[in-house]
PAZA-403303 format. One line per field, with one value per atom (N, C-alpha, C, O): residue number from 1; residue in one letter; chain; z, y, x. Coordinates in pm, 1 decimal, padded with zeros to 6 digits. Layout:
<recs>
k c(NUM:...)
r c(A:...)
c c(A:...)
w c(Z:...)
v c(Y:...)
u c(X:...)
</recs>
This chain:
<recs>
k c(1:1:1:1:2:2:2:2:3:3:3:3:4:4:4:4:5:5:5:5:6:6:6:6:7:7:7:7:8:8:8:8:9:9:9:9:10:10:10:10:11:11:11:11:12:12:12:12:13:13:13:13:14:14:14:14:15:15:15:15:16:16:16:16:17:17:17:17:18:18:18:18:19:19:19:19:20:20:20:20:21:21:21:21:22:22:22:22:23:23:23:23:24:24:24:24:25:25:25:25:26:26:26:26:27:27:27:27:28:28:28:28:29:29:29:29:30:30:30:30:31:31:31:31:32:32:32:32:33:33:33:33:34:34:34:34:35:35:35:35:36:36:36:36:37:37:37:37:38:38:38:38:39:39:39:39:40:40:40:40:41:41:41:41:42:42:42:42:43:43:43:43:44:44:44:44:45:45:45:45:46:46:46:46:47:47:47:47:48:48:48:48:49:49:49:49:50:50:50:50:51:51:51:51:52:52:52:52:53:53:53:53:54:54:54:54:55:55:55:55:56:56:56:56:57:57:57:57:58:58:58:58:59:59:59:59:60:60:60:60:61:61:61:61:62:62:62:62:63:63:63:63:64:64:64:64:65:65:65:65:66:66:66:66:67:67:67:67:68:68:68:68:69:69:69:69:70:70:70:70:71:71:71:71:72:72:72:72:73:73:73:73:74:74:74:74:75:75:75:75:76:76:76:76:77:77:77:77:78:78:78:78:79:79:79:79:80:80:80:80:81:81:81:81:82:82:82:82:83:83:83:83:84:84:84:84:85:85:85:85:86:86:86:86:87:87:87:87:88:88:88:88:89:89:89:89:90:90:90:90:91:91:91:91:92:92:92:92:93:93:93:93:94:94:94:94:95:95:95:95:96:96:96:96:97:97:97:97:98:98:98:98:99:99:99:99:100:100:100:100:101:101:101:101:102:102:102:102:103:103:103:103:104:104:104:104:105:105:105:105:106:106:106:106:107:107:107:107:108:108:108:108:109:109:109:109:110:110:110:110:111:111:111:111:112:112:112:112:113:113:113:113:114:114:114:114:115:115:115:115:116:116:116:116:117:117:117:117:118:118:118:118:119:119:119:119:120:120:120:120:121:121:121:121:122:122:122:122:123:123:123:123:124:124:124:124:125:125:125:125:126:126:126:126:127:127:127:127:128:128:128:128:129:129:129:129:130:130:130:130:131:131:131:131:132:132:132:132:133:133:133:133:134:134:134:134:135:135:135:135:136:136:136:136:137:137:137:137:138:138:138:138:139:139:139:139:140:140:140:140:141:141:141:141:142:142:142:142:143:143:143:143)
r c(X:X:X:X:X:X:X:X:X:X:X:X:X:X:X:X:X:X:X:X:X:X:X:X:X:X:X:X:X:X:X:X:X:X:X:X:X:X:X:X:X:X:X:X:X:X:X:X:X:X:X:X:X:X:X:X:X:X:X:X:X:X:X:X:X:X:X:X:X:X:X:X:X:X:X:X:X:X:X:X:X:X:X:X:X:X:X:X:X:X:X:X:X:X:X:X:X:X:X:X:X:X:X:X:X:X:X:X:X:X:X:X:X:X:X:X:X:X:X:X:X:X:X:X:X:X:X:X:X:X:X:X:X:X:X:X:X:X:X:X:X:X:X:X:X:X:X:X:X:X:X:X:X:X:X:X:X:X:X:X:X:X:X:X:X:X:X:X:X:X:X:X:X:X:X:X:X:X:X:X:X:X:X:X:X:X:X:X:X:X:X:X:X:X:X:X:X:X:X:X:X:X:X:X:X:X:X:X:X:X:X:X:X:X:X:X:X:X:X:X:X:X:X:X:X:X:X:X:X:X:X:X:X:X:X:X:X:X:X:X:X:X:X:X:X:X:X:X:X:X:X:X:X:X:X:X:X:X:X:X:X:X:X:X:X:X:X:X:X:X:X:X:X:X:X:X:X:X:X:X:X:X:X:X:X:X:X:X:X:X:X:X:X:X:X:X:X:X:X:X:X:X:X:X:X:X:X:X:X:X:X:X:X:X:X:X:X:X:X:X:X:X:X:X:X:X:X:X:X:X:X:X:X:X:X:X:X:X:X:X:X:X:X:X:X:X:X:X:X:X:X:X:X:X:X:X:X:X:X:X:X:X:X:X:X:X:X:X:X:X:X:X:X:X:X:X:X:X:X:X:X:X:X:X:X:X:X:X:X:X:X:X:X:X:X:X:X:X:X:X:X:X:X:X:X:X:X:X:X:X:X:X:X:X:X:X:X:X:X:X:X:X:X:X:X:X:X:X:X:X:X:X:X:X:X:X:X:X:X:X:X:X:X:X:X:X:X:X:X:X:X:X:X:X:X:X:X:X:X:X:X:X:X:X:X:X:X:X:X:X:X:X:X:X:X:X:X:X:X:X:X:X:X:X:X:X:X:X:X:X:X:X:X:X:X:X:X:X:X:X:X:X:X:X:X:X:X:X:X:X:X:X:X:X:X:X:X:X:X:X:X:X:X:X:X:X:X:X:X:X:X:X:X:X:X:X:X:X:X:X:X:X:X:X:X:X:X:X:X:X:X:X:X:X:X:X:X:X:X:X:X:X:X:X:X:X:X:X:X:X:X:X)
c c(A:A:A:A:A:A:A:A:A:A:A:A:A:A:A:A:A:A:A:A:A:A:A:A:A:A:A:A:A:A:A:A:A:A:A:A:A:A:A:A:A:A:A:A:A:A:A:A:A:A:A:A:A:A:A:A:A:A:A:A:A:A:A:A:A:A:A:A:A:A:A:A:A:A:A:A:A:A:A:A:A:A:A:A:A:A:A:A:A:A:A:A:A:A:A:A:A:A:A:A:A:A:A:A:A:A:A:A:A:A:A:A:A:A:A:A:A:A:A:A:A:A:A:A:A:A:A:A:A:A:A:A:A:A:A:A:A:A:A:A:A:A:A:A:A:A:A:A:A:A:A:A:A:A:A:A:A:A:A:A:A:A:A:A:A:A:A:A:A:A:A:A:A:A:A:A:A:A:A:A:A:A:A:A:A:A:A:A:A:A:A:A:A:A:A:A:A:A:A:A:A:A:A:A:A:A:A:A:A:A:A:A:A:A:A:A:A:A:A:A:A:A:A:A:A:A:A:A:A:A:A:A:A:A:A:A:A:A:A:A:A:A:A:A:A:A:A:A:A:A:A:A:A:A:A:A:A:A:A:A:A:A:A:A:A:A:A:A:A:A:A:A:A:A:A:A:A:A:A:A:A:A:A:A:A:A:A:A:A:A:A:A:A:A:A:A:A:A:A:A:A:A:A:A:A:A:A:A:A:A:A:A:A:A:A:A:A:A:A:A:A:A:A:A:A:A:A:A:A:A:A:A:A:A:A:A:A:A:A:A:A:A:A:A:A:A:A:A:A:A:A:A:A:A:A:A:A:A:A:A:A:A:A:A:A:A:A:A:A:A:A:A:A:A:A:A:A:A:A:A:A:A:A:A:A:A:A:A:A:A:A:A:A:A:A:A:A:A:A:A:A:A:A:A:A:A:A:A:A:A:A:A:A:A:A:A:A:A:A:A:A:A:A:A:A:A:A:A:A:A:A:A:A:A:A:A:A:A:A:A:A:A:A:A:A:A:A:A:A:A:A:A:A:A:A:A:A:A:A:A:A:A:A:A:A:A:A:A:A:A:A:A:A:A:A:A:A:A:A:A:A:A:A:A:A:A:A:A:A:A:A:A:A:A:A:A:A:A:A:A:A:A:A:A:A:A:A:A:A:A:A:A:A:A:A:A:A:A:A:A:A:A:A:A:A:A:A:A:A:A:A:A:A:A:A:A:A:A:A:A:A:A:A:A:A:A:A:A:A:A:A:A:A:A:A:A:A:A:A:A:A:A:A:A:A:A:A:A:A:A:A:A)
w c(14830.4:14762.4:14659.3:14551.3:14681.8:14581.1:14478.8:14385.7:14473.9:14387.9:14294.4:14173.5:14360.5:14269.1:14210.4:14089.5:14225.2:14157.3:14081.4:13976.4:14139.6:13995.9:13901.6:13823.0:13902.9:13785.9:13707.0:13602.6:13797.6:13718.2:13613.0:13499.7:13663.2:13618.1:13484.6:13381.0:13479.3:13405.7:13277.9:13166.8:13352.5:13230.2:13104.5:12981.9:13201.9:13121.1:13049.6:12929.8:13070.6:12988.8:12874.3:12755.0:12900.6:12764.1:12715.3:12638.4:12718.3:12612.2:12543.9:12423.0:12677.5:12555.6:12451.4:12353.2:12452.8:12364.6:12261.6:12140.7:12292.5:12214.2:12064.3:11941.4:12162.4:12090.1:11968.6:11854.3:12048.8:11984.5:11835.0:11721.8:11862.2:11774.8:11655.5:11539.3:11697.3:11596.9:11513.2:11400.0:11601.9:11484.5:11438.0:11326.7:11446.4:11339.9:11252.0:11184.4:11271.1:11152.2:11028.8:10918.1:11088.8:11028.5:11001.1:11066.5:10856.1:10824.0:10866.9:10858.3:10916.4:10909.0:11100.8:11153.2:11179.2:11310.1:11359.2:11364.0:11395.4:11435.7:11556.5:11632.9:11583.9:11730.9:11714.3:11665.8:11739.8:11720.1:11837.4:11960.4:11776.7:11876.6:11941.0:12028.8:11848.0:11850.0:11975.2:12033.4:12019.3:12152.1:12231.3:12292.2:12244.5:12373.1:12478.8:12469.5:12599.9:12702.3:12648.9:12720.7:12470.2:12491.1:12453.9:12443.8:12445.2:12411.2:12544.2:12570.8:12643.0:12785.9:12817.7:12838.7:12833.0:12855.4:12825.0:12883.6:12649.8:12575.2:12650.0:12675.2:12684.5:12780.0:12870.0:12860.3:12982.6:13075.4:13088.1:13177.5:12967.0:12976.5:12925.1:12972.8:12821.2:12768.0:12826.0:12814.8:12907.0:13030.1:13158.9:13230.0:13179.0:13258.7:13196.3:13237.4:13084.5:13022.7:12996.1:13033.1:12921.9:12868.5:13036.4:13044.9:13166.7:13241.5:13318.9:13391.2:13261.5:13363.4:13199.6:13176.1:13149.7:13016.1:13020.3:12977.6:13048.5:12973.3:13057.6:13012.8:13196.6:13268.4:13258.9:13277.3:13224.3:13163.4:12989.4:12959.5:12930.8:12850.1:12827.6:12766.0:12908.6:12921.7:12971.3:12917.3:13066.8:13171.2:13034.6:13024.7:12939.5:12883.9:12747.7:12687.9:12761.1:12615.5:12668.2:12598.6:12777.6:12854.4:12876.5:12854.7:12926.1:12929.8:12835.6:12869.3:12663.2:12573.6:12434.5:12358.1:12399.7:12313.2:12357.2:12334.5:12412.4:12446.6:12377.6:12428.5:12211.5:12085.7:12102.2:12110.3:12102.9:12108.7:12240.0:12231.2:12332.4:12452.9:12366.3:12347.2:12319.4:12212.3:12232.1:12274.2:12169.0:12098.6:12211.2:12161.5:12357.5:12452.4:12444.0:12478.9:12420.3:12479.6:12365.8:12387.6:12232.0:12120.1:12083.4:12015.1:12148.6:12122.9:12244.0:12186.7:12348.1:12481.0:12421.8:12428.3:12379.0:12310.2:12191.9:12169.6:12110.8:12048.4:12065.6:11994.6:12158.2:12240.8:12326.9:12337.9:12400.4:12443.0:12394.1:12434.6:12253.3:12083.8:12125.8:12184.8:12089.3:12040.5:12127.1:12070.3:12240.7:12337.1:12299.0:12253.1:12313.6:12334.4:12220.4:12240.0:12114.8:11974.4:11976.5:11902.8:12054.3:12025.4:12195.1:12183.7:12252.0:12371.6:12327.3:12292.0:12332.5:12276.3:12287.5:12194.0:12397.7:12458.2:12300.6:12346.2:12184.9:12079.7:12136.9:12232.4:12042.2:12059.8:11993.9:11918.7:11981.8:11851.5:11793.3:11842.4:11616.3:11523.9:11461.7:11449.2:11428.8:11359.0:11273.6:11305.9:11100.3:11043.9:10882.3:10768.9:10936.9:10840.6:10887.0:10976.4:10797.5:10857.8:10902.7:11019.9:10832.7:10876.1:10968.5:11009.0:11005.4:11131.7:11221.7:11317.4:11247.3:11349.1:11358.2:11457.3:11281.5:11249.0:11301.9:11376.1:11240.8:11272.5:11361.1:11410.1:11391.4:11504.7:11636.4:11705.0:11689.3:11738.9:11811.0:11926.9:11713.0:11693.8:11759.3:11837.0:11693.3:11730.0:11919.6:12020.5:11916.2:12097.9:12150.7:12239.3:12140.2:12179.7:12231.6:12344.5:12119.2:12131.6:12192.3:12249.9:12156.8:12206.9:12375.5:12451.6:12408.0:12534.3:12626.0:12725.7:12578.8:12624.6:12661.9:12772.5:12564.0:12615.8:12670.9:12732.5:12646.6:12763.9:12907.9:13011.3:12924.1:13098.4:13127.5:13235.2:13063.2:13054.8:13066.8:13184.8:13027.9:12984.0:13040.0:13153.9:13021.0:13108.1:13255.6:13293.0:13343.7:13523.6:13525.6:13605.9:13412.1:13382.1:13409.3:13475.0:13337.9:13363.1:13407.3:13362.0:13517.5:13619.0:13736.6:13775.9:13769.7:13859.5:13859.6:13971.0:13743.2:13736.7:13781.0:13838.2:13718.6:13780.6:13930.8:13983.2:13994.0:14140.3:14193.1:14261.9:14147.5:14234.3:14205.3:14280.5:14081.3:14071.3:14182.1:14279.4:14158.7:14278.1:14407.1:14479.3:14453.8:14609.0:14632.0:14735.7:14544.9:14509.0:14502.3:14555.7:14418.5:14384.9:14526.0:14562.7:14591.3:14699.6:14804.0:14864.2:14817.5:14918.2:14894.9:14971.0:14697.4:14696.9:14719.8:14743.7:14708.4:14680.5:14867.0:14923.0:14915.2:15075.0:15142.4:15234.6:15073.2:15065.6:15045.6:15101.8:14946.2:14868.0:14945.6:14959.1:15002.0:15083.6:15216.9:15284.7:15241.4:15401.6:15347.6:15427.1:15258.9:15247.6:15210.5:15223.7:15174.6:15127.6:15237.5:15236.4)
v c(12256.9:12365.5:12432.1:12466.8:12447.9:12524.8:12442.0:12498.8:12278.6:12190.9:12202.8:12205.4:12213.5:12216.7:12366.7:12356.8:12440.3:12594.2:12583.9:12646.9:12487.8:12500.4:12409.7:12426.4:12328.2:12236.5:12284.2:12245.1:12390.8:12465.2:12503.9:12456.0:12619.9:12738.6:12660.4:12726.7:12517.5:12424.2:12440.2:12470.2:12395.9:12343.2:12482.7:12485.5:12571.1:12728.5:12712.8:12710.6:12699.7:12738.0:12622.5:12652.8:12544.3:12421.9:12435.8:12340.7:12485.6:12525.9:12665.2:12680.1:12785.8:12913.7:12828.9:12797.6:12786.9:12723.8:12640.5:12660.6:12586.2:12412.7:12542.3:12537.1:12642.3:12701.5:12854.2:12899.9:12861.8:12959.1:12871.8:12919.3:12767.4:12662.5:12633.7:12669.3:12571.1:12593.0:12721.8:12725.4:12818.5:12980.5:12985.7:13033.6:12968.2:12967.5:12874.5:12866.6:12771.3:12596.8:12662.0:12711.2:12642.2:12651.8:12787.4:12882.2:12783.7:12920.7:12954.2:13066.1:12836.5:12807.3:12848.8:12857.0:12869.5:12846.5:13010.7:13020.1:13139.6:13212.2:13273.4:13245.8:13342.2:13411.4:13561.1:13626.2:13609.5:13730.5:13822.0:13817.0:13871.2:13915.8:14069.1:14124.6:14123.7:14248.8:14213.1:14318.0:14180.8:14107.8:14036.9:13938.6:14063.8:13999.6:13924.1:13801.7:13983.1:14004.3:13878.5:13779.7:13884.6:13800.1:13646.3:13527.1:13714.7:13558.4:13501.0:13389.6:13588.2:13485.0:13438.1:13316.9:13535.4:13425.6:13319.6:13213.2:13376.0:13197.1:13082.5:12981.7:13114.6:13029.4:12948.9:12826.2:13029.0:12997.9:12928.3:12851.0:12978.5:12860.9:12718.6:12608.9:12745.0:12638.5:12538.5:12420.9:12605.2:12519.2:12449.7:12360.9:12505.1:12478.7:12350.4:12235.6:12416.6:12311.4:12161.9:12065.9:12149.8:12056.1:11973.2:11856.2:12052.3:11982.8:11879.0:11779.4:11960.3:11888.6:11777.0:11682.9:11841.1:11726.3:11616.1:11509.1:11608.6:11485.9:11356.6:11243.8:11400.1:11227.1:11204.4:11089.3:11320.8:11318.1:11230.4:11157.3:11256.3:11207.5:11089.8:10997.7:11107.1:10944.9:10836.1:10725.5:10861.7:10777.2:10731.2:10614.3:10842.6:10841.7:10686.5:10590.3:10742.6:10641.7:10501.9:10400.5:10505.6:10374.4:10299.9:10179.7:10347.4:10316.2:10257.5:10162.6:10335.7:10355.8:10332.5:10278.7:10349.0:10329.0:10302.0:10385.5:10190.9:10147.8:10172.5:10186.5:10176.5:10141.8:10313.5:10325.9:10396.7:10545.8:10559.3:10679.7:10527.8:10565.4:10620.6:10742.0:10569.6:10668.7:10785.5:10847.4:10810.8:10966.4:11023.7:11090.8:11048.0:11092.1:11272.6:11374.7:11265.3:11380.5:11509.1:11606.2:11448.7:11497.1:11508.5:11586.9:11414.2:11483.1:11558.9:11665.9:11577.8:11693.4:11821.4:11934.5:11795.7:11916.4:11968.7:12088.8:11897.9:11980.4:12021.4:12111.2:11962.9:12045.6:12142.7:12240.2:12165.5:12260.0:12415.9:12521.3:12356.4:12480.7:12521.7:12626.5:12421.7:12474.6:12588.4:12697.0:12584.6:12627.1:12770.0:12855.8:12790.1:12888.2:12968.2:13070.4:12919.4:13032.5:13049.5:13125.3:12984.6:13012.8:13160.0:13251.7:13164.1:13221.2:13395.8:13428.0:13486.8:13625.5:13681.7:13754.3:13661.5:13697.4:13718.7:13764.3:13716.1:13689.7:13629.3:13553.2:13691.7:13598.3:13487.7:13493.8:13400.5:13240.5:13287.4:13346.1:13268.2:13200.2:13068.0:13023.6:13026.5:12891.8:12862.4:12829.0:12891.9:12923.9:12797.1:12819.5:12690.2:12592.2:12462.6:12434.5:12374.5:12178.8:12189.0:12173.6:12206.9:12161.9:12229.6:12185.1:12360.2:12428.6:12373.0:12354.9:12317.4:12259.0:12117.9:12066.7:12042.6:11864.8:11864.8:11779.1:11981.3:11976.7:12062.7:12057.2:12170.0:12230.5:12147.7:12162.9:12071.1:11953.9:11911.9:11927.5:11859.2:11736.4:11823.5:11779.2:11939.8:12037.7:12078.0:12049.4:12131.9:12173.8:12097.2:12090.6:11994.9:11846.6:11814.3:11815.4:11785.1:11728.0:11813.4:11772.7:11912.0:12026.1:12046.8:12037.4:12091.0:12046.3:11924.3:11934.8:11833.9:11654.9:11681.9:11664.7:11717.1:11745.5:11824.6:11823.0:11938.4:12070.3:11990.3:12019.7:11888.5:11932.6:11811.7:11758.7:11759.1:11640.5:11730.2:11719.0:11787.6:11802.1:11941.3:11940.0:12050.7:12141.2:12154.6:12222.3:12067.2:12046.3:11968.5:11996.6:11857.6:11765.7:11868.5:11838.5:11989.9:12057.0:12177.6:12264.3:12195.1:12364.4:12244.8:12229.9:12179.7:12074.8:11989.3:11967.5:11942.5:11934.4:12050.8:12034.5:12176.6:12284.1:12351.4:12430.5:12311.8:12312.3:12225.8:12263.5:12095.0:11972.0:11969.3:11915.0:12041.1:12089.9:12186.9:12151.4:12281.2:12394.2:12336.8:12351.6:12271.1:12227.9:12095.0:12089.6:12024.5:11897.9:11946.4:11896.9:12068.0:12109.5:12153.8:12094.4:12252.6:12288.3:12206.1:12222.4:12088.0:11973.3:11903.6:11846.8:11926.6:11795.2:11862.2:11796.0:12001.0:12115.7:12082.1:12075.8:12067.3:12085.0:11922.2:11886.6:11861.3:11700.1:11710.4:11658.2:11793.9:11753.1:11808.4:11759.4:11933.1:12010.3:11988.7:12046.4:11876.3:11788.4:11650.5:11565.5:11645.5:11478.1:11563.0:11498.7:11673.8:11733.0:11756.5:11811.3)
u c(10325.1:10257.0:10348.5:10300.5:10452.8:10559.2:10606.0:10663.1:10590.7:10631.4:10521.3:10544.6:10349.3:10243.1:10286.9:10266.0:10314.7:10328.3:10448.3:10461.3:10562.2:10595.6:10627.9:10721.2:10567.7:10475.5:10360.6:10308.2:10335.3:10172.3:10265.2:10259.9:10378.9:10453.3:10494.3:10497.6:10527.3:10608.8:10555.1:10599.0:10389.4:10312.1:10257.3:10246.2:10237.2:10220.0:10338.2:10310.1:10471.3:10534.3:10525.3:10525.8:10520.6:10525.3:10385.3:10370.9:10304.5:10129.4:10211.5:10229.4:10267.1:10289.4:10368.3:10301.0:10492.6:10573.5:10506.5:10517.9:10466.1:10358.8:10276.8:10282.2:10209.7:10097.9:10251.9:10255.9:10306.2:10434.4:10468.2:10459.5:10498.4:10557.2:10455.7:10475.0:10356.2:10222.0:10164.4:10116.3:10184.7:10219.8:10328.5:10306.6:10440.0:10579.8:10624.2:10726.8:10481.9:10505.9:10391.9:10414.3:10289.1:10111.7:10104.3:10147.7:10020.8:09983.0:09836.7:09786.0:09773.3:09639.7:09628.9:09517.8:09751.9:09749.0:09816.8:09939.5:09726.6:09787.4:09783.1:09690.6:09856.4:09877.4:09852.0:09944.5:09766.5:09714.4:09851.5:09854.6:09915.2:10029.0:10013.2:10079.3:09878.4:09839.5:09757.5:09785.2:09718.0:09603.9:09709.5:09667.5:09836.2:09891.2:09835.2:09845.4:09765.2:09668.1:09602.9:09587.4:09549.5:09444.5:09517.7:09488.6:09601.6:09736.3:09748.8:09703.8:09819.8:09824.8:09709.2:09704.1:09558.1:09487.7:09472.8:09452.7:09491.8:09484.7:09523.5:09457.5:09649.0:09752.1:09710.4:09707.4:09668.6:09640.7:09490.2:09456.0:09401.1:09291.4:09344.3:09315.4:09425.0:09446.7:09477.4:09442.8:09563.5:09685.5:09588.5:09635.5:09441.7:09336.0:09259.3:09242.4:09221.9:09138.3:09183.5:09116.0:09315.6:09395.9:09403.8:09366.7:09457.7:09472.5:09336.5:09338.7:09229.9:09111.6:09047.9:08972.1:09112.3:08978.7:09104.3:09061.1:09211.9:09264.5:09230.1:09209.5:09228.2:09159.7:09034.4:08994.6:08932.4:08811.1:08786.5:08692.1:08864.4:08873.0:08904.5:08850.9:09037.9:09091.7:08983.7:08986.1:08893.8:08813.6:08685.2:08647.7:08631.3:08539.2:08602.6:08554.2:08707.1:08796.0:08807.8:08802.5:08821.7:08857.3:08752.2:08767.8:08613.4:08524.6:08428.2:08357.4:08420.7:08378.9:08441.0:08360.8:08518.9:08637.8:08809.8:08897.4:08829.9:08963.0:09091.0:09202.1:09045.7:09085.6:09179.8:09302.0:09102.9:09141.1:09225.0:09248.8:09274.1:09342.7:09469.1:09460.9:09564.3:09649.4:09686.9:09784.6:09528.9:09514.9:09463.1:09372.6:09457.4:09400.5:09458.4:09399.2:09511.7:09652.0:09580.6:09508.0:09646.7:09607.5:09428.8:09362.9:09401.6:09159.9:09209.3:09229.7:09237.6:09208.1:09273.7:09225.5:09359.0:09424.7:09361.9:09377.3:09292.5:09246.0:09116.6:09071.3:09044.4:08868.5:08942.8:08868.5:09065.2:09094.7:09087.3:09038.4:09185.3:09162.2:09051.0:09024.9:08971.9:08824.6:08795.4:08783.9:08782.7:08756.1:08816.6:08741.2:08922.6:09036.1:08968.9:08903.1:08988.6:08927.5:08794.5:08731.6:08754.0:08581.7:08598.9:08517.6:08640.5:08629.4:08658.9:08772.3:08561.0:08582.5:08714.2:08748.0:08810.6:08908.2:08993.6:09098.5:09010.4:09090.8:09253.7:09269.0:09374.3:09488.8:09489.8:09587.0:09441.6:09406.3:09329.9:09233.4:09362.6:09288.5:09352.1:09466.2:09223.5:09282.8:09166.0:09052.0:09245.0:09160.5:09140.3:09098.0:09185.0:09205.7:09246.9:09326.7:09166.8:09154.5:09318.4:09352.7:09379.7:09545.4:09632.4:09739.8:09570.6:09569.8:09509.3:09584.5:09356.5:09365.2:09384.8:09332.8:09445.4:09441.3:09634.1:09682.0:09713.5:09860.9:09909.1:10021.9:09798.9:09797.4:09784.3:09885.4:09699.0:09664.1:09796.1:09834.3:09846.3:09928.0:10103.7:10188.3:10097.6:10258.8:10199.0:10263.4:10094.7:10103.7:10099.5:10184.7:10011.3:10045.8:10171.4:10220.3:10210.9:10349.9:10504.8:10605.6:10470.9:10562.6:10572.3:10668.6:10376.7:10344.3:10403.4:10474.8:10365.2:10418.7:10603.3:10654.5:10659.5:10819.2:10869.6:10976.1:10764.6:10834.0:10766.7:10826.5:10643.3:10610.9:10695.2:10667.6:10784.2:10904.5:11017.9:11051.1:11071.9:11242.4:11205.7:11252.6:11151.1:11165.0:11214.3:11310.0:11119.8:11153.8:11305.6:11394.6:11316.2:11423.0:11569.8:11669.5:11542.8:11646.3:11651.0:11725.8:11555.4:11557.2:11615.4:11731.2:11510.8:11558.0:11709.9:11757.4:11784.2:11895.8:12032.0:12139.8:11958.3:12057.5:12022.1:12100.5:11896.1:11876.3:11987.4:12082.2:11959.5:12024.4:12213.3:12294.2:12244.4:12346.7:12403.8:12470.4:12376.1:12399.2:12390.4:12489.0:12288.0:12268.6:12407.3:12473.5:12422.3:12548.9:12679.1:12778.3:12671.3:12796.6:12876.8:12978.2:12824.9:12865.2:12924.5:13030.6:12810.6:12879.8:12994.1:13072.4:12988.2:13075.0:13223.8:13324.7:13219.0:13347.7:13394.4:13503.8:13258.1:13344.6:13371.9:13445.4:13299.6:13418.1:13530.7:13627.0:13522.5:13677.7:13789.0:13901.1:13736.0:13804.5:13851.5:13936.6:13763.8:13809.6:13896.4:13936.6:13909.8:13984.1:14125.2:14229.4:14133.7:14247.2:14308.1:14418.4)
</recs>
């Protein structure tokens, strides 16, 4: 249960980031910062949606268009958008083709390496700390 929580925790943080990154590239991609509140929600639907449409998607591509499996990541991510800006809550606009065509493509991708390299290295400095200790009291018995 605490590994699923914090993999959830993982993935929130790599969408805020993914979607952070896409407001500081794109002029067409913003973060309403005055609506905070309605920013984390953003988040956290996003981080909902993206997680349940992408094997939905995937299954529909596989089934139907093979050709598209690819782009699975990047179409879930961007019906996620949709979602998110269309949802009253404000926090997203996205107000232009290249906002949402490179918008897309930056949370996407930003997403994809933080729920990679993020755990890669909380988990490295867990397994550090828990290693380090033993190996200090090895060393300390062969001495």
């Amino acid at each position: 249960m605490l590994t699923l929580l914090y993999r959830g925790l993982m993935y929130l943080v790599s969408a805020g980031l993914g979607l952070v990154a896409a407001d500081l590239l794109l002029d067409g991609f913003q973060i309403q910062w005055d609506q905070w509140w309605g920013f984390v929600v953003c988040i956290v639907v996003f981080a909902v949606l993206q997680s349940v449409l992408s094997p939905w998607v995937s299954r529909l591509a596989d089934r139907y268009a093979p050709v598209l499996m690819g782009g699975i990541g990047i179409f879930s991510t961007l019906i996620a958008l949709m979602v998110v800006v269309l949802l009253p809550i404000g926090g997203l606009r996205i107000t232009d083709l290249t906002g949402w065509l490179l918008g897309s493509v930056i949370v996407w991708l930003i997403t994809a390496l933080g729920s990679v390299l993020l755990p890669l290295i909380f988990l490295r400095r867990r397994v550090e700390a828990r290693g380090g200790g033993r190996a200090r009291r090895h060393d300390r018995q062969i001495e």
